[in-house]
MITOR-477719 format. One record per residue: residue number from 1; x, y, z of N, C-alpha, C, O, CB in turn; residue in one letter. Coordinates in steps of 0.001 Angstrom, whole numbers, plus 500000, padded with zeros to 6 digits. Each point is the difference from the previous one (the first is absolute). Glycine has a CB too. Layout:
<sites>
 seq    n_x    n_y    n_z   ca_x   ca_y   ca_z    c_x    c_y    c_z    o_x    o_y    o_z   cb_x   cb_y   cb_z type
 NUM      X      Y      Z      X      Y      Z      X      Y      Z      X      Y      Z      X      Y      Z    A
...
</sites>
This chain:
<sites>
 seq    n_x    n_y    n_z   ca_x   ca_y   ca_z    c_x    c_y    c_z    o_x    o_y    o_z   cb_x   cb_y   cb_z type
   1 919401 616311 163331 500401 498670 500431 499772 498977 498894 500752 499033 499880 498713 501588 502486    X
   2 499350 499619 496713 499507 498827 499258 501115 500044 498655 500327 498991 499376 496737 501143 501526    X
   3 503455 501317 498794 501028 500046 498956 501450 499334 500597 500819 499247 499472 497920 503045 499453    X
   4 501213 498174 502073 501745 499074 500384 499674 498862 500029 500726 499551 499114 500529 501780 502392    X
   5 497886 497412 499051 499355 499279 499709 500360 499790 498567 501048 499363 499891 497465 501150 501922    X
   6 501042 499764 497270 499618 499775 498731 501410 500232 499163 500022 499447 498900 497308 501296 501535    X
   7 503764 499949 499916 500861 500047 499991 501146 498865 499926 500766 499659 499098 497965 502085 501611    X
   8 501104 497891 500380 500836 498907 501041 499359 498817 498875 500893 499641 499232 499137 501401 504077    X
   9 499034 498477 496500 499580 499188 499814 500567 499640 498193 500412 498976 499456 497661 501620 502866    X
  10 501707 500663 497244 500444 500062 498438 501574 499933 500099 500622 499369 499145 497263 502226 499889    X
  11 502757 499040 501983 501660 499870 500277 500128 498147 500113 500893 499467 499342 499563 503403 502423    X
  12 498775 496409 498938 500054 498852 500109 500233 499223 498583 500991 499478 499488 497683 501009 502626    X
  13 499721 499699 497410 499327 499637 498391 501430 499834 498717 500300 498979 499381 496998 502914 501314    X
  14 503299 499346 499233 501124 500094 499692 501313 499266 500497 500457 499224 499161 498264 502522 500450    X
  15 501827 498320 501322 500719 499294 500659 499938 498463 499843 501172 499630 499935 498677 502296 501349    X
  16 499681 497468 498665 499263 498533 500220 500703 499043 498790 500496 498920 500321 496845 502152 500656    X
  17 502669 499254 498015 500894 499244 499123 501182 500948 499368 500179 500034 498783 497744 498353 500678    X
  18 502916 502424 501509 500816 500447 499149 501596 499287 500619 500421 499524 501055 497776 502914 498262    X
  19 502213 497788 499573 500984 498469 499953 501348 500345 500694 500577 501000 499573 498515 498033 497931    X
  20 501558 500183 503637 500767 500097 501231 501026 499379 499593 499703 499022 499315 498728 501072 502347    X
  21 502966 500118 498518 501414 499559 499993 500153 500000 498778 499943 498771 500041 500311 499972 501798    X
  22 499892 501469 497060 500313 500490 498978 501477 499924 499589 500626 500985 500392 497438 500216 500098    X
  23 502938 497571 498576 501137 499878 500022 500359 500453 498790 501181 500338 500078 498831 498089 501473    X
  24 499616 501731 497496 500330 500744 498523 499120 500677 499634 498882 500291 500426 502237 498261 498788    X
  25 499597 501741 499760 499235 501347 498845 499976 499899 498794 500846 499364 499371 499771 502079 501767    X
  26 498556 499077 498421 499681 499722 498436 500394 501433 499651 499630 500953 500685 498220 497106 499168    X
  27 503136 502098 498742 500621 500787 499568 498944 500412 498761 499539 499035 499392 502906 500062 501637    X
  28 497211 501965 498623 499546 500215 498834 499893 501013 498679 499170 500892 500173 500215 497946 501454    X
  29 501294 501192 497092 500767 501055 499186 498479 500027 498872 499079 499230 499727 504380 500103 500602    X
  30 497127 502466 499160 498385 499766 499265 501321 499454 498575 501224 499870 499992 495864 502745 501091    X
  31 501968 497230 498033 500666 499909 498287 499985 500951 500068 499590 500908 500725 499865 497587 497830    X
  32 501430 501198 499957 500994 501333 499076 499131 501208 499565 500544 501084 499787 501048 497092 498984    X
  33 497122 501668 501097 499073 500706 499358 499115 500457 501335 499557 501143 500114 500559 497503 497347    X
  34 499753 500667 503192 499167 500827 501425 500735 500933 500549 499495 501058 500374 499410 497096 500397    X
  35 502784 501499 499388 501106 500745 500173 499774 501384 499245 499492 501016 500475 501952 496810 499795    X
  36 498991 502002 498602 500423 501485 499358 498468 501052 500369 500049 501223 500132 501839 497518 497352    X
  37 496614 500267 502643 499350 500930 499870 499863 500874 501446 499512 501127 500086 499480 497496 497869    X
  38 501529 500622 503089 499574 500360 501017 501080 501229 500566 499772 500893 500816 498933 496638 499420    X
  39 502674 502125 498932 501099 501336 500357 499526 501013 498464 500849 500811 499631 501911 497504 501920    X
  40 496378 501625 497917 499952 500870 499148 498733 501070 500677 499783 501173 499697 501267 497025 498163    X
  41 498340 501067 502994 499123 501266 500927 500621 500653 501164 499536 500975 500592 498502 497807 498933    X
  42 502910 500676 500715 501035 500391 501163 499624 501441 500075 499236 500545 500797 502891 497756 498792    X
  43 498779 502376 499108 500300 501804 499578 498876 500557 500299 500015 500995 500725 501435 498947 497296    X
  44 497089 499434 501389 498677 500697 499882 499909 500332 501623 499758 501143 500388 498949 497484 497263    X
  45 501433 500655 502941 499610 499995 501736 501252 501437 500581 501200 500149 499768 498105 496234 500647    X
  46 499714 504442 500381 500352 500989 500619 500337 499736 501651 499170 500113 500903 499465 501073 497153    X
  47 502763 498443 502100 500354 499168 501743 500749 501519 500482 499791 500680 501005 501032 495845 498565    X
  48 499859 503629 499602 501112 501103 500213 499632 501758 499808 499501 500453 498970 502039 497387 500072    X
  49 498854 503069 502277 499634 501037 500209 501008 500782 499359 501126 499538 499814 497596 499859 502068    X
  50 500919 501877 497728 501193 500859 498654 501728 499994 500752 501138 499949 499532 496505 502426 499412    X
  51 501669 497721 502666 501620 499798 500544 500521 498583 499906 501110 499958 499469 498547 501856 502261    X
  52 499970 497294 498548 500750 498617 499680 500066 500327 498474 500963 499398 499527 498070 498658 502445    X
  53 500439 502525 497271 500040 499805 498637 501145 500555 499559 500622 499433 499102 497146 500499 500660    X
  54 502857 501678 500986 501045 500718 499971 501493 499183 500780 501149 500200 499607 496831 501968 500296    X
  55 501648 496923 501236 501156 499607 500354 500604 498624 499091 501195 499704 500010 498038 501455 502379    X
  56 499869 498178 496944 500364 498824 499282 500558 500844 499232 501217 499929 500173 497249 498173 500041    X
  57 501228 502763 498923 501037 501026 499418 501658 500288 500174 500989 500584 499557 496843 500223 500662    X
  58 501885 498718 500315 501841 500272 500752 500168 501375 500377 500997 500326 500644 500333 498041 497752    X
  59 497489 502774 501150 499991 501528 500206 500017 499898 501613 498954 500356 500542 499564 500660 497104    X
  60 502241 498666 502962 499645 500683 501775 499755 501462 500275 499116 500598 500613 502462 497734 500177    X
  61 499818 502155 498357 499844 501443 500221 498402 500664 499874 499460 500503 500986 503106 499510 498049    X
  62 496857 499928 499816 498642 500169 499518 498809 499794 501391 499073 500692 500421 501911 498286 496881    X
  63 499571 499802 503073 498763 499023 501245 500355 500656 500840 499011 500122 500723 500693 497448 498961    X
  64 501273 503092 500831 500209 500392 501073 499838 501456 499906 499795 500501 501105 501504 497568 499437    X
  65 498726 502661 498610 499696 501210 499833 498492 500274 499996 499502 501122 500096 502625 498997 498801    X
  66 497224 498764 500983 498562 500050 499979 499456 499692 501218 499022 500702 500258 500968 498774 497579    X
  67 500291 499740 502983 500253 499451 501472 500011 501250 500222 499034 500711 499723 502235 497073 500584    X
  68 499961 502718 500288 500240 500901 500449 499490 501585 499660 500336 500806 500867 501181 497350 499423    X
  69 497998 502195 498987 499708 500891 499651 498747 500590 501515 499374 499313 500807 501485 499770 496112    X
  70 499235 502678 502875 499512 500521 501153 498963 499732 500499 499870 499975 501224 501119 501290 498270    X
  71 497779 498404 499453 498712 499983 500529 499349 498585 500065 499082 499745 500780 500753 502578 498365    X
  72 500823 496566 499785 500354 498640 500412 499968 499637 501185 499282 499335 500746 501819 500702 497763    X
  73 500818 501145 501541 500689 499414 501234 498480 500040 501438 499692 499074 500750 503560 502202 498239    X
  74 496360 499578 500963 499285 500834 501267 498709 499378 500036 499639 499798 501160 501466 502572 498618    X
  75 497883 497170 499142 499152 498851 499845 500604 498901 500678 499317 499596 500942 499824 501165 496979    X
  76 501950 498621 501885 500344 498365 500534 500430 500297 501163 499790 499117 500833 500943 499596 497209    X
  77 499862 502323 502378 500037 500057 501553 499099 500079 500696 500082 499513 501128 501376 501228 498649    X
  78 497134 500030 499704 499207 499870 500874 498819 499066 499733 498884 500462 500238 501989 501627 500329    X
  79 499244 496344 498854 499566 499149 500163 501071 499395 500986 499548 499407 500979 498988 500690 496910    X
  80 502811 499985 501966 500947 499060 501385 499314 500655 501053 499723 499396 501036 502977 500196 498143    X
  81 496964 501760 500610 499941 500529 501525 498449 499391 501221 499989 499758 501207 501450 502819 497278    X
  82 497323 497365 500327 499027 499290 500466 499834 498563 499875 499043 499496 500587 500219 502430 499125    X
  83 501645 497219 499507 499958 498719 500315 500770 499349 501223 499736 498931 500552 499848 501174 497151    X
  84 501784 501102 502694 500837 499325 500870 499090 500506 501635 500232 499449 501076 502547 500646 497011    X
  85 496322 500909 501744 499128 500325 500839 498749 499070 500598 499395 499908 501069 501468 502017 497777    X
  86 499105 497467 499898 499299 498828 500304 500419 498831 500856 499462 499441 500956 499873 501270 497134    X
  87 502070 499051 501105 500573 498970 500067 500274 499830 501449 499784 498973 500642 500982 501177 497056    X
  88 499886 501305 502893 500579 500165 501546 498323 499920 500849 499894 499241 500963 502866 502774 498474    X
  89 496428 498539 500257 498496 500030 500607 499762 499065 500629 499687 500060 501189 499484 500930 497362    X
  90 500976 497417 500455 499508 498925 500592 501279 499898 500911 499717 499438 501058 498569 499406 497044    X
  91 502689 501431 501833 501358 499643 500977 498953 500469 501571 499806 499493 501105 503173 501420 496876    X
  92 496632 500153 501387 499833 501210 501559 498695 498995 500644 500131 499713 501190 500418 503645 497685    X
  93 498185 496086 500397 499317 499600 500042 500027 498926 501265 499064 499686 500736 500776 501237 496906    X
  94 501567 498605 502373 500178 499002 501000 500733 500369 501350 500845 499413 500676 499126 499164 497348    X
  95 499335 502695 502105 500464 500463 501253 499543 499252 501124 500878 499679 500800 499242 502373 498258    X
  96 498810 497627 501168 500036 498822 501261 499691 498711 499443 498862 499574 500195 500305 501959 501619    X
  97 501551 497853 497604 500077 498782 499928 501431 499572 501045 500982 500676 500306 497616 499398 497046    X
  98 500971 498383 503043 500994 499363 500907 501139 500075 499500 500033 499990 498769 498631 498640 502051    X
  99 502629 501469 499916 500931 499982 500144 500880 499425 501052 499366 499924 501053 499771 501450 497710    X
 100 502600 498008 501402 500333 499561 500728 499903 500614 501152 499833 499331 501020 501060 499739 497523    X
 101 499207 502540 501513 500562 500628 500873 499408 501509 500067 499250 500150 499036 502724 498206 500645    X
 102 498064 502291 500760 499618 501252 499980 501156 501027 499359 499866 501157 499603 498591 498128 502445    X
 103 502316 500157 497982 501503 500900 499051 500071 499735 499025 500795 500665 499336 500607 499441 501898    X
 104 497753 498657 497983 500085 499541 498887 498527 500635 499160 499867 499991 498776 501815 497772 502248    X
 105 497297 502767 499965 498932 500701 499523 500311 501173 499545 499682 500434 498893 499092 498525 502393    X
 106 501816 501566 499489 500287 501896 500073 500915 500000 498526 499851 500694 498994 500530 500098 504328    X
 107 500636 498120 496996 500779 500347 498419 499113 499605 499123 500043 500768 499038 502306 498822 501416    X
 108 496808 499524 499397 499343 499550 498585 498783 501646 500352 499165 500180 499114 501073 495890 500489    X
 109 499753 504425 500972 498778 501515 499417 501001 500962 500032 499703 500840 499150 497705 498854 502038    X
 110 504004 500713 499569 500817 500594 499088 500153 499700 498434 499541 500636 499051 501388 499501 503039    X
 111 499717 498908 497922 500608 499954 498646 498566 500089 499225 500085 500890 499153 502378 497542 501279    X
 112 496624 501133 499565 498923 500074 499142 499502 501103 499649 499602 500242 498860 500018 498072 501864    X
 113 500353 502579 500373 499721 501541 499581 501451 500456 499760 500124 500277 498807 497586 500288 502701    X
 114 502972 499545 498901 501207 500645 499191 500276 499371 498791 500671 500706 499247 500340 499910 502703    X
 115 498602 497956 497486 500246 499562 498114 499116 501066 499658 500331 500741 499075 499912 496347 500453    X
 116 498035 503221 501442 499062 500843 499062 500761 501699 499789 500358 500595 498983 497110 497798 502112    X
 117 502554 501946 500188 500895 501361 500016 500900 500505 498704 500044 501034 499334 500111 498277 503123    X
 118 500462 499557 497534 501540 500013 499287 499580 500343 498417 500400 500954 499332 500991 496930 502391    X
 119 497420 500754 497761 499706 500690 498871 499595 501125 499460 500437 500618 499029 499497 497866 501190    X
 120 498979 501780 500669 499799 501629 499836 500596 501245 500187 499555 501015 499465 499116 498028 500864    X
 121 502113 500946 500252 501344 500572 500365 500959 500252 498403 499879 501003 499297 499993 497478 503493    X
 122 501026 500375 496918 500345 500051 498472 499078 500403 499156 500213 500897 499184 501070 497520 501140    X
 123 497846 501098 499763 499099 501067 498858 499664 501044 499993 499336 500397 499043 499978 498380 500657    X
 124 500960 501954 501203 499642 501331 500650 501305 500679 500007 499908 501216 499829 498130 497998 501685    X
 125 503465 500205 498678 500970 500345 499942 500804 500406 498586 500695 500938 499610 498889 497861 502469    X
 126 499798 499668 497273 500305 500163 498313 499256 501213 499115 500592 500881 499377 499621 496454 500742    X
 127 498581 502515 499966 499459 500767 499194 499663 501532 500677 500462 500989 499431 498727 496714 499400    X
 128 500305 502396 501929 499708 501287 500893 501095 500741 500337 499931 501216 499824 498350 497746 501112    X
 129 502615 500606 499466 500791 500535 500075 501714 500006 499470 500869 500515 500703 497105 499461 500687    X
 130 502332 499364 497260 500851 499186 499352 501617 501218 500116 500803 500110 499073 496785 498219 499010    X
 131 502483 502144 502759 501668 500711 500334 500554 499088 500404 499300 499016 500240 500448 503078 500443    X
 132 501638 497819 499556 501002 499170 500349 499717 499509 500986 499848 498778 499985 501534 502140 499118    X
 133 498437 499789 502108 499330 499679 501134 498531 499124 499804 499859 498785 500135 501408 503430 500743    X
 134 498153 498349 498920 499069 498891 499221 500134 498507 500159 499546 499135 500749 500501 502510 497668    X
 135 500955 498446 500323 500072 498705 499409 500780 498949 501094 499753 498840 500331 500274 502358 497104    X
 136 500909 499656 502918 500281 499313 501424 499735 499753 500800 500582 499059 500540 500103 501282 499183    X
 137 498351 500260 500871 498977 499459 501106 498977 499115 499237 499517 499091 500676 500666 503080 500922    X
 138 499472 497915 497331 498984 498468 499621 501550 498994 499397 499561 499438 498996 497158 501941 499740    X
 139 504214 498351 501366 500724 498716 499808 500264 499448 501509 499944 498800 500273 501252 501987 497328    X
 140 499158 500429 503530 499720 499934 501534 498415 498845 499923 499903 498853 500438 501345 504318 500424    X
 141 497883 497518 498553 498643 498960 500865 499971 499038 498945 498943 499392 500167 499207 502348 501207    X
 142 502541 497716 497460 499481 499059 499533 501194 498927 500615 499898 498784 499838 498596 502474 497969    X
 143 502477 499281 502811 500728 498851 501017 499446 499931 501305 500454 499154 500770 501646 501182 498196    X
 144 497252 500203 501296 498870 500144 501443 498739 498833 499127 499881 498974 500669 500513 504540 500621    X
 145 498991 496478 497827 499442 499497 499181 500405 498393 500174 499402 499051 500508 500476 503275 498117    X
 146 500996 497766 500932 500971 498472 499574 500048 499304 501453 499619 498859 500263 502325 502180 497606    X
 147 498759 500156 503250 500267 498946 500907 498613 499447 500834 500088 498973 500673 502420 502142 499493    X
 148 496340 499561 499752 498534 499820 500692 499616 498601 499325 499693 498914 500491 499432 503870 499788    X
 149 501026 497709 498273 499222 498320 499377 501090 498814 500467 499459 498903 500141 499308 502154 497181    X
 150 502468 498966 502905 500760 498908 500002 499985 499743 501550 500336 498898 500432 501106 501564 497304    X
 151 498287 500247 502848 499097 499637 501727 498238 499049 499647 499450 498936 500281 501721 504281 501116    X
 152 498597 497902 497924 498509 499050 499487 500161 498480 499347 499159 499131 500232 499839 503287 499073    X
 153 502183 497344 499842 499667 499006 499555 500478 498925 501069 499290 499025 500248 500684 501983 497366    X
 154 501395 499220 503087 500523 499602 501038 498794 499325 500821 499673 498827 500186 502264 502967 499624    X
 155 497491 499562 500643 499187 499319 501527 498963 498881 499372 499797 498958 500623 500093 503600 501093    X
 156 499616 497642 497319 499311 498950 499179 500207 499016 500222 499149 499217 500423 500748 501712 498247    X
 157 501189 498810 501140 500482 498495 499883 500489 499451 501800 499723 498935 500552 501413 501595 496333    X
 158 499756 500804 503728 500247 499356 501512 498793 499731 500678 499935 499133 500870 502082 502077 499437    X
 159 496780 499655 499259 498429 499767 500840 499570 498777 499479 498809 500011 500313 500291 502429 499906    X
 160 501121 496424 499136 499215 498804 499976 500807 499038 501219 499910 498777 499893 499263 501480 497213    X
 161 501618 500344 504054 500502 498980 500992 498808 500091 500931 499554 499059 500656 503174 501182 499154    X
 162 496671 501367 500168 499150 499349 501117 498360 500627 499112 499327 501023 500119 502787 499148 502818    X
 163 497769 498478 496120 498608 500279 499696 499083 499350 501234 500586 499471 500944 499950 500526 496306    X
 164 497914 500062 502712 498684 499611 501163 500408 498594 499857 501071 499727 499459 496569 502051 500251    X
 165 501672 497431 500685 499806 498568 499987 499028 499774 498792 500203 499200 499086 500177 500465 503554    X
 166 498328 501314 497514 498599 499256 498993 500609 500524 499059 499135 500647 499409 498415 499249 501634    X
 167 503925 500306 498159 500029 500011 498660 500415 499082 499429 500139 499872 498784 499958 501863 501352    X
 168 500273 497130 501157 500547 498826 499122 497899 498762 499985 499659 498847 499738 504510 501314 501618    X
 169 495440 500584 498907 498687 499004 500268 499277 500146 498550 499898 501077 499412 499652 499353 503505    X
 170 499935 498257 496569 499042 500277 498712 498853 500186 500627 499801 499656 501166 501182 499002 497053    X
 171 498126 501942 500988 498811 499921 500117 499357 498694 500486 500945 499212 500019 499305 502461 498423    X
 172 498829 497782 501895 499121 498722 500110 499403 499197 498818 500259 498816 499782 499229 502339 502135    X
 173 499508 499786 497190 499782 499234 498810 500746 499826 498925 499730 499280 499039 498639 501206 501587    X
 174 503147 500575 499630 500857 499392 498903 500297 498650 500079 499729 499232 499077 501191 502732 500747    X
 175 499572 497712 501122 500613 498698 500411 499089 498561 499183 500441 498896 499681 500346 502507 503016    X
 176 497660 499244 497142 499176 498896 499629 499831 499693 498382 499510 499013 499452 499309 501574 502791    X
 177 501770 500631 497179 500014 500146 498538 501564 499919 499510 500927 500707 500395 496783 500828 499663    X
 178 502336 497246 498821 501320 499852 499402 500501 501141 499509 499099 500752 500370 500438 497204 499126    X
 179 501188 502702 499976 501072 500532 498977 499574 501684 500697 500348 500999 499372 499698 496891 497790    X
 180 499085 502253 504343 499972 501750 499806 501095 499887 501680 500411 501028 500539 496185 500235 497877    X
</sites>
């Protein structure tokens, strides 16, 4: 308590003379000589990874052969495969949270476990088992895929008609402190 306290108070401390409505700007260029030195460290600085380094190249073929390549390829899929696992997790996560309706629940934990399903599925389709059939049944779930999240993002947005009431309420001691 005594750190949020202490917190709040330094959020204040700060706050207190910092300067409100603000109608211009001050523009500011270095000289000719601060200039050259400062794009002459540009090169030294390491921003760019060997693949951006290969596609500024104009080599695509090269970038993409490296991309793509088998064990690449099969590494980066199976980071999509546990991040989008993640990603759908927290979807699933909100299995009982409020909703308008009870038809609008059942589809948001369908589609949420079927986005999770779906990924693992293509990855299991692609690589495990990569025959024609295969490959066709994981382009099958990554449009099973597609249409779950575009329900997810959907209901997202139709579920703020019937949010609670206390989400439009502030807190109490915000109200007593300027700028939080």
């Amino acid at each position: 308590m005594l750190c949020r306290l202490r917190g709040i108070f330094l959020v204040e401390y700060f706050w207190w003379n910092k300067p409100l409505d603000l109608r211009s700007a001050t523009v500011t260029t270095l000289s000719p000589d601060k200039h050259e030195q400062f794009i002459s460290i540009l090169p030294r600085l390491r921003f760019n990874t060997p693949e951006q380094n290969l596609a500024e190249k104009s080599d695509f073929r090269l970038f993409f052969e490296r991309i793509l390549d088998g064990d690449e390829m099969k590494k980066n899929v199976v980071h999509f495969v546990w991040i989008g696992c993640i990603f759908n997790g927290i979807h699933v996560s909100a299995w009982n949270f409020s909703f308008a309706s009870d038809s609008e629940r059942l589809l948001w934990q369908i589609t949420s476990v079927g986005a999770s399903v779906a990924v693992a599925l293509m990855w299991a389709f692609t690589f495990v088992r990569p025959k024609v059939l295969g490959l066709a049944l994981a382009g099958l779930f990554s449009v099973l895929y597609c249409i779950c999240r575009a329900y997810l993002m959907l209901e997202v947005f139709v579920g703020l008609r019937s949010v609670p009431e206390a989400l439009y309420r502030s807190a109490e001691w915000q109200n007593a402190l300027p700028g939080i």
